[in-house]
N, C-alpha and C positions, 0 to 999 in steps of 0.2 A: 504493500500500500504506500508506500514511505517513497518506493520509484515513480509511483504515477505522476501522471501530468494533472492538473488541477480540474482541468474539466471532466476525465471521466472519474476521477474521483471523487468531485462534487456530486457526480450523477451517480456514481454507487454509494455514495453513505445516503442521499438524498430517496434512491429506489429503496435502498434497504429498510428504511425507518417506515415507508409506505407498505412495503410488502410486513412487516411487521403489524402494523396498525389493523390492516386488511384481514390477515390470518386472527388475529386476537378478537376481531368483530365477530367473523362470522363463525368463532369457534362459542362464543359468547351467545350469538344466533342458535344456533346446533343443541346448546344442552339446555338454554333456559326456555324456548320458545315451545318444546311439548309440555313444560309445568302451567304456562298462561292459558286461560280461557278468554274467549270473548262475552262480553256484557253487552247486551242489547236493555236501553233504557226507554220507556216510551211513557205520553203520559197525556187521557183524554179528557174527561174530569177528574179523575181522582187519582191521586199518586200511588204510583203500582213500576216496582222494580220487578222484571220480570230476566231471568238470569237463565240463557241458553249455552248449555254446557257443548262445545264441538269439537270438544279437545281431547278426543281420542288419541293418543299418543302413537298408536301406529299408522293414521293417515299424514299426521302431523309430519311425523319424521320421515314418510316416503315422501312429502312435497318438500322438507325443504333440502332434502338429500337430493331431487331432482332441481331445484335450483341453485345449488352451490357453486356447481361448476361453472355456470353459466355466470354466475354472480363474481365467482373467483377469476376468470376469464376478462370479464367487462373491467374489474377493478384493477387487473394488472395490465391491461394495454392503456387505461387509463393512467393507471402510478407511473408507466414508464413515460408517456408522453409527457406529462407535470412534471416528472425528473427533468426530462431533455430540456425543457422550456424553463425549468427552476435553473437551471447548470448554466444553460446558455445566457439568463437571464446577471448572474454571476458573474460567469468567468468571463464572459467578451467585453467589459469593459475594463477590467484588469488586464487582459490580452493587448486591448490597446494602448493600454498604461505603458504596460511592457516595452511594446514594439515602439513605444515614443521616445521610452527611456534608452531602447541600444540606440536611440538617432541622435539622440545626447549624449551617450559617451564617444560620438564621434563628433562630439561640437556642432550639429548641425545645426544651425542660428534659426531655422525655417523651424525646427524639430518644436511639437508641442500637445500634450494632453489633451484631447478633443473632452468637452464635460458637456455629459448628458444631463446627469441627474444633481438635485443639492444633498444628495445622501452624503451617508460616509466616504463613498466611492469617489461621489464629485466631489467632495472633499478632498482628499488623497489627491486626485488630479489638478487642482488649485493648487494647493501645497508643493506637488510636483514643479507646476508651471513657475512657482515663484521662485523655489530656490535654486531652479536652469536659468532664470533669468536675473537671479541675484550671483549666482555663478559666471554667466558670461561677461556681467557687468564689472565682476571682479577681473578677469582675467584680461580684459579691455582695458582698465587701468592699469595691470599690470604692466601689459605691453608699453603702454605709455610713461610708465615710468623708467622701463627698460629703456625703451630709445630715449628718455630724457637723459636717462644715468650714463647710455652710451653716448650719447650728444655730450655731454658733461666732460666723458673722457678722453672725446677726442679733442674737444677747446681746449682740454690740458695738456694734451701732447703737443696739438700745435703752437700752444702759447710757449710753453718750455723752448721750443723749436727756434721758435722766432726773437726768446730771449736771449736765448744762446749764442744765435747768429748777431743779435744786435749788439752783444757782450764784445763780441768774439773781435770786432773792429776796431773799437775804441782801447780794450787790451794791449791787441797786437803795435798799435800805432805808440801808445804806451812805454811798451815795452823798448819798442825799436826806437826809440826816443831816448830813454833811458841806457839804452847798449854803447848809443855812438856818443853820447855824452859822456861813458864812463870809459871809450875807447878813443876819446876827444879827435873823433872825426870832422873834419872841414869846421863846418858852421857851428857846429853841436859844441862845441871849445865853451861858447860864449855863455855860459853857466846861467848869468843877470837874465839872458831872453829867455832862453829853453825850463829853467826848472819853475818860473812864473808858469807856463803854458803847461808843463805836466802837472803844476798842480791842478788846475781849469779839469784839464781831464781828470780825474780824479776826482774833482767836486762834481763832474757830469756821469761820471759813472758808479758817485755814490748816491746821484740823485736817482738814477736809473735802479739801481739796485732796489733801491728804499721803495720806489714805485713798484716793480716789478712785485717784491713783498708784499705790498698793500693789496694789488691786481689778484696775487693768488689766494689771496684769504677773503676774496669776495665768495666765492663759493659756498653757500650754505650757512653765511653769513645773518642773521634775522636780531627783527627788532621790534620791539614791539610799539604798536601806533599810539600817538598821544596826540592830545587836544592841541591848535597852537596857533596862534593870529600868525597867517601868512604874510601880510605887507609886513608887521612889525621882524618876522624872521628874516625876509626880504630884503629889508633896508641892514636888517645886521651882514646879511653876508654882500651886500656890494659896495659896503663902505671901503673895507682895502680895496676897492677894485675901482673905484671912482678916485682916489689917492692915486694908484697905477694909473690910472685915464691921463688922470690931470699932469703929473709928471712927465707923458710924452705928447702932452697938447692935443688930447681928444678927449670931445665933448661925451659926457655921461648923462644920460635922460632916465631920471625913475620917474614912474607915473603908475601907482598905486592907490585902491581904498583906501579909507580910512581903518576898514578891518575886514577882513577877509578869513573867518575861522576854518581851517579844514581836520581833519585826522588822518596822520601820515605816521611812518619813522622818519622822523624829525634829522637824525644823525646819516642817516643813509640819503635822504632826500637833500640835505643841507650838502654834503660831499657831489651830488650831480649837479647840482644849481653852482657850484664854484668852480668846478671843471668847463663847465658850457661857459659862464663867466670869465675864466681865465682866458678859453681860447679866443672867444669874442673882442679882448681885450686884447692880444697877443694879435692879433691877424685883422686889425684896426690900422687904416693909415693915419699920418700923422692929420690934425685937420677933418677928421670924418667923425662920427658919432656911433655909440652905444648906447639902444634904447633899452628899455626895462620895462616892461606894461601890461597890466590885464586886461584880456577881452573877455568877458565872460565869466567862464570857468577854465580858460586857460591862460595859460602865463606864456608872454610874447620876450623873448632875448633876440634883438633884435642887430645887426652888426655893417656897418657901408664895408665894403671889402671888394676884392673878385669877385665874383659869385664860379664856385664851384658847378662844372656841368653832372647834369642826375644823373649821369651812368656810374659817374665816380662816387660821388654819396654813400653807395654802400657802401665803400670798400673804406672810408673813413671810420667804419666804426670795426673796422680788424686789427689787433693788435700791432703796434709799431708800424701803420702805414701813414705814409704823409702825403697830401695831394704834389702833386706836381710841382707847383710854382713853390715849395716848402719844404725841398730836401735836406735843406743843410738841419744837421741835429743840433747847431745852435741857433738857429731861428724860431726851424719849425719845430722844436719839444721831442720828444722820443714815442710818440706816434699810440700812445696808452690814454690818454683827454677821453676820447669820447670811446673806446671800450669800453673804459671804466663807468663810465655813464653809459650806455648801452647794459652791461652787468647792473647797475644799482637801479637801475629804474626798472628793468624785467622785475627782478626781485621784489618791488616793493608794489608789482603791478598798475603801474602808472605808464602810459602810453602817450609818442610823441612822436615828432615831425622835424625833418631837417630840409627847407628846401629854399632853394637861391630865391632873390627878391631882382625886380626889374625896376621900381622906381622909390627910395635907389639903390642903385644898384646892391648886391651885397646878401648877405645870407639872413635866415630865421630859426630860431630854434624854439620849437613850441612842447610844452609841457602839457598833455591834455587829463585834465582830472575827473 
């Protein structure tokens, strides 16, 4: 019994209990129905029980001995039919449970519990549907956090890459600097010029370093949001930078609410708004202007410059890349600005726009909140 398959074993415990029931009747029939008489009761005026005996025990028992079989006959093609129809009524919707469930262990996203009934049954199959569909929903994030973790791994090899290489020049130059000055080659004699200039490098390859540091510990970096008047944070972080303005004779424009409250991290969002700052101020001719403005609910940094062409725009925000007209690394900074701002603003899920300006001419950098 233990090997069968569910449905004819529902239909054999299911026949058996019938055939059981059936036998028990009409063995019940068989010995108590020669002891019954029938009572005929009648009554025209006057009450008058009149009690006709026909219960001869041996007519009795030749009729119901002739209807047994026939009775026993009728009752088991009956029981077996109620079985089949009880069984089938049973097992085919657990059959179809089944058959939805092996199309779920093959991930089929189509695959799902057809519910007939709000029994138990259809019950079972809700339950089913839900934890296939709280299953796939799991494993959809999974994948997504896979390819995030793998996205994650590759920014880190190729940022190491790019570090290295960018290391790798200012060392060498460094180095060979230091060689012929202690080999007192041609020019290199002149101690007073050359050890002024290795130290420059030095102070530019400590600043690199320091950045490079800062860049790799963005990663998984979190903060948590706090309340904070934007204009009032606003005006704190462009004050050095309106100081820097004014020192190379360019005009600095803030134009701010009076209060502007949002919920941010504060220390993460303050570190992208001074990078976009810096470069805005860095890549300013002498004579042109840095604006500062809210439209709305976004924040306008606003800079006269070139205007950088949109094919290149991406590639500004890849580690250690400098536009074109900005190669030199004492000009154009060591090419981490706006990674580092691309990294802190994902993070803190704050989305923005970098895109050239026609009148006038010159760049926008928009913070959309």
């Amino acid at each position: 019994m233990k090997k069968l398959k569910l449905f004819p074993k529902t239909f054999f415990y299911t026949l058996t209990i019938m055939i059981f029931v059936i036998v028990i009747a009409h063995i019940l029939i068989y010995l108590l129905a020669p002891q019954m008489g029938m009572v005929i009761s009648t009554a025209d005026n006057i009450a008058e029980k009149i009690t006709v005996d026909i219960c001869e025990e041996k007519i009795v028992v030749q009729a119901i001995q002739k209807a047994l079989p026939f009775s026993l006959i009728c009752s088991l093609v009956i029981s077996v039919i109620c079985s089949l129809l009880f069984s089938k009524a049973i097992v085919v919707p657990i059959e179809r449970i089944s058959a939805s469930t092996e199309r779920m262990m093959k991930l089929d996203r189509a695959a799902a519990c057809i519910i007939h009934s709000k029994d138990e049954i259809g019950l079972l199959a809700q339950n089913v549907n839900d934890l296939y569909s709280n299953l796939l929903s799991t494993i959809e994030h999974l994948e997504q956090e896979k390819d995030r973790v793998s996205e994650m791994e590759r920014a880190k090899v190729d940022f190491l890459r790019a570090a290295s290489h960018e290391l790798k020049t200012p060392v060498t130059a460094l180095n060979a600097t230091l060689e012929n000055m202690i080999l007192g080659v041609g020019k290199y004699q002149d101690y007073a010029v050359y050890l002024p200039e290795c130290k420059d490098m030095v102070d530019r390859l400590s600043k690199m370093i320091h950045e490079i540091l800062e860049t790799s510990k963005l990663n998984g970096v979190t903060e948590q949001p706090a309340v904070v008047d934007l204009s009032e944070l606003l005006e704190e972080l462009c004050e050095p930078y309106q100081l820097i303005a004014a020192a190379h004779n360019i005009s600095f424009s803030l134009d701010l609410p009076e209060t502007f409250t949002m919920t941010l991290p504060i220390n993460l969002f303050s570190k992208a708004v001074s990078n976009v700052l810096a470069n805005a101020v860095a890549y300013t001719e002498t004579g042109k202007t840095v604006t500062v403005f809210m439209d709305g609910r976004s924040l306008m940094i606003e800079n006269e410059c070139v205007p950088i062409q949109r094919s290149e725009i991406p590639r500004l925000f890849e580690p250690f890349y400098r536009p074109g007209f900005s190669r030199n690394r004492e000009n154009g900074g060591n090419g981490l600005g706006l990674y580092i701002v691309d990294a802190l603003l994902t993070s803190i899920n704050i989305s923005y726009s970098f895109i050239p300006m026609k009148n006038p001419p010159g760049m926008c950098f928009t913070f959309q909140f």
